[in-house]
C-alpha positions in Angstrom: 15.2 -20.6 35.0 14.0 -21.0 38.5 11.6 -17.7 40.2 15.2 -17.3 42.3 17.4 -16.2 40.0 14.3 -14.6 37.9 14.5 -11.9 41.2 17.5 -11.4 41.3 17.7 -9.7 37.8 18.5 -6.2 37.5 14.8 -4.3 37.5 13.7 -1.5 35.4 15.2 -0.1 31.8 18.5 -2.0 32.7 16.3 -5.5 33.7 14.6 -4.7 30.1 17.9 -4.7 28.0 19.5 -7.5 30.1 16.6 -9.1 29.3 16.6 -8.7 25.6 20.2 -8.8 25.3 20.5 -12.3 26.9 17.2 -13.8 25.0 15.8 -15.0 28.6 12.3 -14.3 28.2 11.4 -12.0 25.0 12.1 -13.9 22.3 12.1 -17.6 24.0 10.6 -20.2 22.3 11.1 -17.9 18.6 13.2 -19.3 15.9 16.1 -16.4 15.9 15.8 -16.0 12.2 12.4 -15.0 12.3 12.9 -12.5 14.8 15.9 -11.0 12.8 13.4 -10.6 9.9 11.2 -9.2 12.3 13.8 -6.4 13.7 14.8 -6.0 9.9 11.2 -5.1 8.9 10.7 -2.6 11.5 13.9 -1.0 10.4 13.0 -0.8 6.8 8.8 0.3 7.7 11.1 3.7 9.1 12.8 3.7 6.2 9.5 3.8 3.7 7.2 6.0 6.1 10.0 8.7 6.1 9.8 8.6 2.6 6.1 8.6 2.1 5.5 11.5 4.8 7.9 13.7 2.6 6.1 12.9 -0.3 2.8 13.9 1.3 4.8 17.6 3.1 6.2 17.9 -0.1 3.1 17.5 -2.5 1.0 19.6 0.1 3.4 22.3 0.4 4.2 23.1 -3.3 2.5 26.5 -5.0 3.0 24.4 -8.4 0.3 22.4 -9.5 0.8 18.7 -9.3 0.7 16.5 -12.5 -2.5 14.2 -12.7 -1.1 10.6 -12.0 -4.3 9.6 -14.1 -2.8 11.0 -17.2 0.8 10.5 -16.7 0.4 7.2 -15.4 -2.2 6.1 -18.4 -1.3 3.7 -21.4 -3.4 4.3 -24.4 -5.0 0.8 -25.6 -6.5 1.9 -28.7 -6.0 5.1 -29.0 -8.0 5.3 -26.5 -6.0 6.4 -22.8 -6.7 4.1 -20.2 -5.8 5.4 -16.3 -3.4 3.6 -14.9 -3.7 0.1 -16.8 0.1 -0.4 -15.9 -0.2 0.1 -12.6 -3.4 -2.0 -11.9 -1.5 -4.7 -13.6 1.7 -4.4 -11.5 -0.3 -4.3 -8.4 -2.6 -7.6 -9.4 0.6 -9.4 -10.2 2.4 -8.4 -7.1 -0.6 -9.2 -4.6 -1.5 -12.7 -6.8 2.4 -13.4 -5.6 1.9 -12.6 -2.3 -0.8 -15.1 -2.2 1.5 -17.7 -4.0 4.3 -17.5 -1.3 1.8 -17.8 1.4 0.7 -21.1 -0.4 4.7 -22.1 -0.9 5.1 -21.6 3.0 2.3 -24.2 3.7 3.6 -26.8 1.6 7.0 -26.7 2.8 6.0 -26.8 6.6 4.1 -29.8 5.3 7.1 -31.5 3.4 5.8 -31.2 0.0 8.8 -30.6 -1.9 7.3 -30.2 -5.7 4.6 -27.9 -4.5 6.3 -25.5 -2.8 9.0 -25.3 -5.0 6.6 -24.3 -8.0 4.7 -22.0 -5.9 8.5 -20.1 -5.2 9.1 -20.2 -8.9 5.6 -18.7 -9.4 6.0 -16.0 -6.9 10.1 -15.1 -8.7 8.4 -14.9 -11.9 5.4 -12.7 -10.5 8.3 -10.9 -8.8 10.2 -10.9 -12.0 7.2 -9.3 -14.2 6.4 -6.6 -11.7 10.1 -5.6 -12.1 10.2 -5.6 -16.0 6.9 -3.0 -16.2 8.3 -1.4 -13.8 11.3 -0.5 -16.1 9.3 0.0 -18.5 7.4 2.7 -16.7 10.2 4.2 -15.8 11.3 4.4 -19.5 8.1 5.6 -20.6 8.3 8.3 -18.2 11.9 9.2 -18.6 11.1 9.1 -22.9 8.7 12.0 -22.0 11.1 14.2 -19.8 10.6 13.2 -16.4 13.7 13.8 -14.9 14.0 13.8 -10.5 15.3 17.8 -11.1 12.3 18.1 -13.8 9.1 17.3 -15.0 7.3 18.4 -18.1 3.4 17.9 -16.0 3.9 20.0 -13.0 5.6 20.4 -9.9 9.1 19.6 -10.4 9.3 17.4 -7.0 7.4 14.8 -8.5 9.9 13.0 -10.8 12.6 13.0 -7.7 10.0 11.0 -5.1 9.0 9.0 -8.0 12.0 8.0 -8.7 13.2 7.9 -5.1 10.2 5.9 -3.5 9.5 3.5 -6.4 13.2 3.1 -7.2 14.0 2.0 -3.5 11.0 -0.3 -3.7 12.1 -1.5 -6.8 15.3 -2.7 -5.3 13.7 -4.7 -2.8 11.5 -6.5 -4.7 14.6 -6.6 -7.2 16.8 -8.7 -4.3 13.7 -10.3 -3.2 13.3 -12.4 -6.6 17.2 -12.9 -6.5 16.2 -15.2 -3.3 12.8 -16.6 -4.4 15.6 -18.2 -7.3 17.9 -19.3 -5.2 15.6 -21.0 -2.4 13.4 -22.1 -5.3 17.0 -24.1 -6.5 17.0 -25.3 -2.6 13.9 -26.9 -2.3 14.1 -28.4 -6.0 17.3 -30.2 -4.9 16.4 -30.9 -1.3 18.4 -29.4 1.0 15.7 -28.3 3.5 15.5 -32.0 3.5 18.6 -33.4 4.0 19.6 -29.9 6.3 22.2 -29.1 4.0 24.0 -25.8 4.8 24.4 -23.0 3.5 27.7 -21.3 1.6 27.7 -18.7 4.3 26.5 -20.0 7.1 27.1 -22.9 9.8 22.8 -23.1 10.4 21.4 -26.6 8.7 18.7 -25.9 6.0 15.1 -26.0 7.4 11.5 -24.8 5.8 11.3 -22.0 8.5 13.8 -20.3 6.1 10.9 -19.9 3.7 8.6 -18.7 6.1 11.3 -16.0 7.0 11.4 -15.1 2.8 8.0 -15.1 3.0 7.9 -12.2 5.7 10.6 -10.1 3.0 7.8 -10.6 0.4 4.5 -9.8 2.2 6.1 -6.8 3.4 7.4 -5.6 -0.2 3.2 -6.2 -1.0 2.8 -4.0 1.8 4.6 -1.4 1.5 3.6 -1.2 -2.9 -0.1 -1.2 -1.5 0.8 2.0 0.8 2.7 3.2 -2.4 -0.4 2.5 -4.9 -2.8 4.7 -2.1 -0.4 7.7 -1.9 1.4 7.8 -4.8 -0.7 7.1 -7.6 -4.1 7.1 -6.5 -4.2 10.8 -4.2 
C-alpha cells in the first residue's frame, strides 16, 4: 500500500476499526487462524476470570466457615490421608502435556511426521487421564454429599463453584482431547503433507493448524494452574 493512500484513511476510532476490519496493517503478515485462536482466548480468559473473581467475593463474603480443601480434597493411601494427592497428580499430568504439545509443534514445523504425531497422541492421553480423575473426583465428592445447593464441610457455595469452575474447565479440556485425536489421525495419515482439506472447510491442511491446537491446550494449562492457586490451594 503506497504512504498515499495510507493518508487518506479515515483517522481516529473510525481509522482504527477500518483498519482492523479490512486487515491492512494489524494483523498483516499473521496466519488468520492463529489470530482467530488469539481473539477466541481473550474471549474465554473473561469467561474464567469472571468466574474466579466470584469465587474469591463469594468465599470472602460468606459468615459460614469454608470447608478445608486439604481434607476434602485428600485421598487416604494407607489409611493414612494424604492432602491433595489427586490433585497434584492431575496437575503433573496436565502440565507434563503441555510440554508434550509444545514438543509435537516443533516437530511438525520441522516435517517430522512420526514424531509429532506420538507427541499429539501423548498429549490426548495425558488429556484423557486428567479427565478420568477428574470424574472420579467429582464422584468421590458427590458419594459424600456435595451437592452445588449443598455441602456436608461448610459453606454451601462451595459445591456450586466447584462444580461450576472445574466442570467448565473440564469441558474444555474434554473437547480439547476430542481434537488432539483427530489431528493426531491427520498427521498419522499425512494430510498436513499432501494439504488435504478438511470436511468443513475449503483451507488446505498445513502444520500451523497444530500450532493453533497448541494455543487451545497451553491455555486450558493455564487457566487449571490459576484454578489449582485459588481453588484448592487458598
Amino acid at each position: 500500500m503506497s504512504d498515499n493512500s495510507l493518508n487518506n484513511l479515515p483517522g481516529g476510532f473510525k481509522g482504527m476499526s477500518h483498519d482492523m476490519g479490512s486487515d491492512q496493517t494489524a494483523f498483516k503478515g499473521a496466519q488468520w487462524g492463529k489470530v482467530m485462536m488469539w481473539i477466541f482466548l481473550l474471549s474465554d480468559t473473561f469467561i474464567f476470570s469472571c468466574f474466579l473473581i466470584s469465587y474469591m467475593k463469594g468465599r470472602t463474603s460468606t459468615v459460614v466457615d469454608w470447608p478445608n480443601t486439604s481434607e476434602v480434597f485428600s485421598l487416604h493411601v494407607g489409611g493414612v490421608p494424604v492432602p491433595l494427592l489427586l490433585i497434584a497428580i492431575m496437575t503433573f499430568v496436565l502440565i507434563t502435556s503441555s510440554g508434550t504439545m509444545a514438543l509435537a509443534v516443533k516437530y511438525g514445523y520441522e516435517r517430522n511426521r512420526k514424531m509429532c504425531g506420538w507427541l499429539i497422541l501423548a498429549t490426548a492421553i495425558g488429556g484423557l487421564t486428567f479427565v478420568g480423575m477428574q470424574v472420579f473426583e467429582w464422584s468421590k465428592l458427590i458419594h459424600e454429599g456435595v451437592r452445588p445447593w449443598e455441602n456436608p464441610f461448610g459453606a454451601k457455595q462451595f459445591g456450586s463453584f466447584f462444580f461450576m469452575i472445574t466442570g467448565f474447565h473440564g469441558t474444555h479440556v474434554s473437547i480439547g482431547v476430542i481434537f488432539l485425536f483427530i489431528y493426531a489421525r491427520k498427521v498419522f495419515r499425512g494430510d498436513f503433507d499432501n494439504a488435504k482439506r478438511g470436511f468443513f472447510t475449503t483451507m488446505k491442511s498445513d502444520y500451523v493448524a497444530i500450532e493453533i491446537l497448541g494455543l487451545y491446550w497451553h491455555f486450558v494449562d493455564l487457566v487449571w494452574v490459576f484454578i489449582f492457586a485459588f481453588f484448592y490451594l487458598w
